[in-house]
Phi, psi and omega in degrees: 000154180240167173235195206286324150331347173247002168290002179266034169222016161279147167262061169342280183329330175265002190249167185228141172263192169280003172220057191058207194294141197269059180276332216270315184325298191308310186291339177290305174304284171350274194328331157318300165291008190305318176103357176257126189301294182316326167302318174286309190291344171296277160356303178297315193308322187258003164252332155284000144286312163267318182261335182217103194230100141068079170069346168292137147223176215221187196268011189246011152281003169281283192307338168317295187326298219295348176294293191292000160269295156342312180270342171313325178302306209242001176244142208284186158053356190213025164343280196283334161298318186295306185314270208322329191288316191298308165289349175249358171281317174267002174311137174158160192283125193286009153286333179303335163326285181274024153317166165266309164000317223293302210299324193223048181260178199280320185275015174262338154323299168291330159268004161262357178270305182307352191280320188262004132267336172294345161308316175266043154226030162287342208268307134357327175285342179256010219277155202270334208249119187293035132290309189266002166259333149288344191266302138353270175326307210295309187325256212328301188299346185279012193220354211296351195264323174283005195280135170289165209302305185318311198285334194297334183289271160000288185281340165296330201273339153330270178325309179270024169300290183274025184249327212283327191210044168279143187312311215268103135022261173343310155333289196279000156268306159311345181278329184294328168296313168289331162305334179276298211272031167241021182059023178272136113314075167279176187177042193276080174281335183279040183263151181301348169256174182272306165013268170288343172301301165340305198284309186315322203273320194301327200296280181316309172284351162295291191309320185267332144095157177301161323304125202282128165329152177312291198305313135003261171293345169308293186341294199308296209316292214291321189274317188253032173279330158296089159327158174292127188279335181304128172262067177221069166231075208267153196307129148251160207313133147095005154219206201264301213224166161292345182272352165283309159301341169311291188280348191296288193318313195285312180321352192268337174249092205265031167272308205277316177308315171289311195324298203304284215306331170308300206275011182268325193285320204290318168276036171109356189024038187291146200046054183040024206282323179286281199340309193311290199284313183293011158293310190287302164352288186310313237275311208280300193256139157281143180038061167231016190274345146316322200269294172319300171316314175287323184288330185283331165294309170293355182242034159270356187274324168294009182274134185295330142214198180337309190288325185285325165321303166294325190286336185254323163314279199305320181311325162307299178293276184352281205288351186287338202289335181264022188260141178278305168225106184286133188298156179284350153280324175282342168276346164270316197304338200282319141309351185273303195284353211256312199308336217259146163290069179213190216282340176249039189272345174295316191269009199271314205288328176312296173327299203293312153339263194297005161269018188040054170278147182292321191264352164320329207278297138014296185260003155282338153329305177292315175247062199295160141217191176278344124301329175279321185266021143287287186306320183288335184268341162299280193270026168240054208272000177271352166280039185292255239309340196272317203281320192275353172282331158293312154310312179311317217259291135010293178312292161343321221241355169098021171310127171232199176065217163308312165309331177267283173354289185310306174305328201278336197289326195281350180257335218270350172289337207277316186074235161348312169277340154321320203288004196261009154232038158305335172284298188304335153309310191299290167339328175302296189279344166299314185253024175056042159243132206060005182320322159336282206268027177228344160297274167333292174321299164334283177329279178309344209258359177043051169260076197265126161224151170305333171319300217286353199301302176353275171328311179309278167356304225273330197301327200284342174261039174272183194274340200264132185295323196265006160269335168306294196317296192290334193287328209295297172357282175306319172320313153270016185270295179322295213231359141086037151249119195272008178319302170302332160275331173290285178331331192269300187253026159267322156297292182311323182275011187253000177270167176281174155114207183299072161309327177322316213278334160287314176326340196297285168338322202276010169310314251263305206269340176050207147350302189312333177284333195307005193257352169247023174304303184300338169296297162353256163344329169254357144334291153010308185263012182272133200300340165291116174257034127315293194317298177303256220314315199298316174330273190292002169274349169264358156287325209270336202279331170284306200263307203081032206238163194224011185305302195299289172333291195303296201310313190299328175297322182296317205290342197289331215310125171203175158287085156210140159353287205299306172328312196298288178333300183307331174274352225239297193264064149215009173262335200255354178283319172082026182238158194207097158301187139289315154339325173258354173324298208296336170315305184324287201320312178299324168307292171327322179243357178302136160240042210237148169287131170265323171239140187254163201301119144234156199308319179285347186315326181074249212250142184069172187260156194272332174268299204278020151268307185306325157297330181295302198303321146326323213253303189275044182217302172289359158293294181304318191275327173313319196274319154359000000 
């Protein structure tokens, strides 16, 4: 250990953190000993930024330990904080061990320093406060396959000290852990504690890999529905928490995961932990959203208040939108909570709203906002006469920002019938609110009077590019003159930035785009591959050839945002190669989600596009 007196014989200035040179370390450490709790906690703080940034460490993370074990001693107050910082710093897989890399990476640095310090933080395991003695434990584990024979002796003969007669249930389940990961194989599934029983079973189901024995998940079910009451249940290698880990685990096997989530919500969903894991399940595996949706219906009487309550509610809505027909008790229980006058009934009438109950509509009517009535016109688009005078209303009233977004996105199912909020479109784009996405309406609903051409005209020359794009556009939908649109997207494609996003746009213009073809082309080839797939769905929307497109489209096709898009406009091409069946196929029968969920996605999950999309494309070439 060093004490704060020897940091000026580091050449900080010459080692570098995540945010460049690590002259900043010493005060940081120092500032530990000040003896002010708010000061320390600055400190830790600013150092779980530099020296350890999001999984990372750096070469000025080595010379640090031997400072922050010296202050686990002599800086009052922050013992178990300081051990975790020391332990998360040293984190990593120990395959990474017989990396050729390992020797002279930075966290390999950092575990030969913590190696030579830990005998004298051993003394810790015995520390009066079970914090600071779990906090402890992780350190020895962040080490334990590197520790030389002695100190590795040392620490066993510790561990099993505390596994054999510690007071704290938890205690002696991280020591049962740790005691593993020093190649001792306990498997105290009959033990008096749940505790340990637990860690045992989690142990054991690592080891054995899905699907996990019966005896097992009886355990995992009977033991882990009760969170650690405690708040020291600090991070093992590679998650947040043990409860994370709990669920990372159960989720992989998900028969055995709804069963645990079953008997979590039945005992109560206490801290929400079965909702939780039958979330992560829908998140994880296709077609499990009936079976999630009954588990997440049992668990609202069990929420402890509002927020968790609402919080489960939306999770309803998410998943019900992917029921072809949602049963009629979840839709009354849903109807029930929509009805009621409290803070969640907004998010209970949304559920209802995507489960297309009939009676849903009624109460958007009654209570609107700008998210229920986006969600009510997508799955009501035949209530136009009841929906769109409310959006009309709405508008009028000066909605901006996401809300005015949302309203104008709420006309585009009406078609025709959108047009009967053409004054309030137009007001949108006079007064730039929401203007993007009231250009584009304006555009579709094909209403030209010199007032909106004007209006148009004036947008495309506005500072903001993706309002030029959409203004130029509509213009030429309205007046079928592509000047203002050619003239708009030879400066947006000659500019630097997301260019994709105008490219997005030029469907509109067909054959009419053709003069921006030299912009165009070379796009194809561009290091953004957003930047490639837009090119060529928009070569292909020009030309109609399909020489150019396609290849650039095939190579994007993956489970990634972009693969999807890319698979989206190469379904719109009508060529299905043969090179790509078997990808398709894969998409198609994985029974594991190829994508995960996003806030952007809008209405529906992004993996079950891929699959749908998969599936009718390897249809169509069949019939081919």
């Amino acid at each position: 250990m060093k004490s704060p007196a020897e940091l000026d014989d580091v050449q900080w200035s010459a080692l570098t953190h995540a945010y460049g040179p690590a002259e900043d370390v010493p005060e940081l450490i120092r500032a530990l000993y000040q003896g002010d709790e708010e000061t320390a906690d600055e400190a830790i703080y600013e150092l779980y930024g530099n020296i350890q940034h999001q999984g990372t460490v750096y070469p000025a993370s080595a010379p640090a330990v031997p400072f922050l074990a010296h202050a686990v001693h002599h800086a009052s107050g922050k013992r178990q904080e300081l051990l975790v910082l020391l332990a998360t710093l040293a984190d990593h897989d120990p395959a990474d061990i017989e990396s050729p890399h390992w020797p002279d990476s930075s966290v390999a640095a950092v575990c030969v320093e913590l190696c030579g310090v830990l005998p004298e933080l051993l003394p810790c395991l015995r520390d009066p406060e079970r914090g600071v003695r779990r906090a402890a434990l992780r350190l020895v584990a962040a080490v334990a396959e590197l520790l030389p024979y002695k100190p590795w002796v040392l620490a066993v003969e510790q561990i099993d000290v505390l596994y054999a007669n510690d007071p704290v249930p938890a205690v002696r389940a991280d020591a049962l852990i740790v005691l593993n990961r020093f190649g001792r194989v306990l498997e105290p599934l009959d033990s008096p504690l749940p505790e340990v029983r637990l860690a045992a079973a989690l142990m054991a189901a690592e080891r054995s890999g899905s699907p996990y024995p019966a005896e097992l998940v009886e355990v995992i079910a009977e033991d882990g529905a009760e969170p650690d009451p405690g708040d020291d249940d600090f991070p093992w290698s590679g998650t947040t928490t043990q409860g994370e880990r709990l669920t990372r685990l159960v989720t992989r096997d998900p028969d055995a995961g709804l069963a645990v989530a079953a008997r979590w919500i039945a005992a109560g969903d206490l801290g929400s932990r079965g909702s939780w894991l039958a979330q992560e399940i829908a998140e994880t595996w296709r077609d499990r959203e009936r079976e999630v949706l009954n588990l997440l219906s049992a668990a609202l009487p069990h929420q402890k208040d509002a927020v968790a309550l609402a919080a489960r509610l939306r999770r309803i809505g998410h998943w019900i939108d992917h029921l072809p027909e949602p049963g009629a008790d979840l839709r009354d229980t849903l109807h029930r909570y929509a009805s009621a006058d409290d803070e969640t009934a907004g998010a209970a009438l949304l559920a209802l709203v995507h489960s297309r109950d009939p009676r849903a509509l009624a109460l958007v009517l009654h209570s609107p906002s700008a998210q229920l009535l986006e969600a009510a016109a997508h799955h009501f688009p035949e209530a136009a006469d009841q929906l769109v005078p409310v959006i009309r209303h709405e508008l009028a009233a000066g909605a901006t920002g996401n809300t005015g977004i949302a309203l104008v996105r709420a006309l585009a199912p009406f078609c025709a019938a959108a047009r009967g909020a053409q004054p309030e479109l137009v007001d949108c784009l006079k007064t730039r609110r929401a203007a993007i996405v009231a250009a584009r309406q304006i555009g579709s609903n094909g209403i030209q009077t010199p007032e909106i051409t004007d209006l148009l005209r004036n947008a495309a020359q506005s500072t903001d590019p993706s309002l030029r794009a959409a203004a130029a556009v509509a213009h030429y939908q309205l007046t079928g003159d592509t000047g203002t649109a050619l003239r708009t997207y030879e400066e947006l494609l000659s500019a630097r930035g997301q260019i994709h996003w105008y490219l997005s746009g030029l469907e509109p213009l067909g054959s009419a785009a053709a003069p921006l073809l030299p912009f165009i082309e070379p796009l194809l080839e561009a290091g953004y591959e957003w930047t490639r797939m837009a090119a060529a769905e928009a070569h292909h929307w020009i030309t109609g050839s399909l020489d150019r497109a396609v290849p650039v489209l095939v190579d994007l096709v993956d489970p990634t945002p972009v693969g999807l898009r890319a698979l989206k406009a190469l379904a719109a091409t009508g060529q299905v190669p043969e090179e790509l069946r078997p990808t398709l196929r894969s998409f198609a029968s994985s029974p594991l989600r190829l994508l995960n969920d996003s806030p952007l996605s809008g209405q529906g999950h992004p993996d079950e596009e891929l699959r749908t999309l998969s599936r009718t494309l390897l249809t169509s070439a069949d019939e081919a």
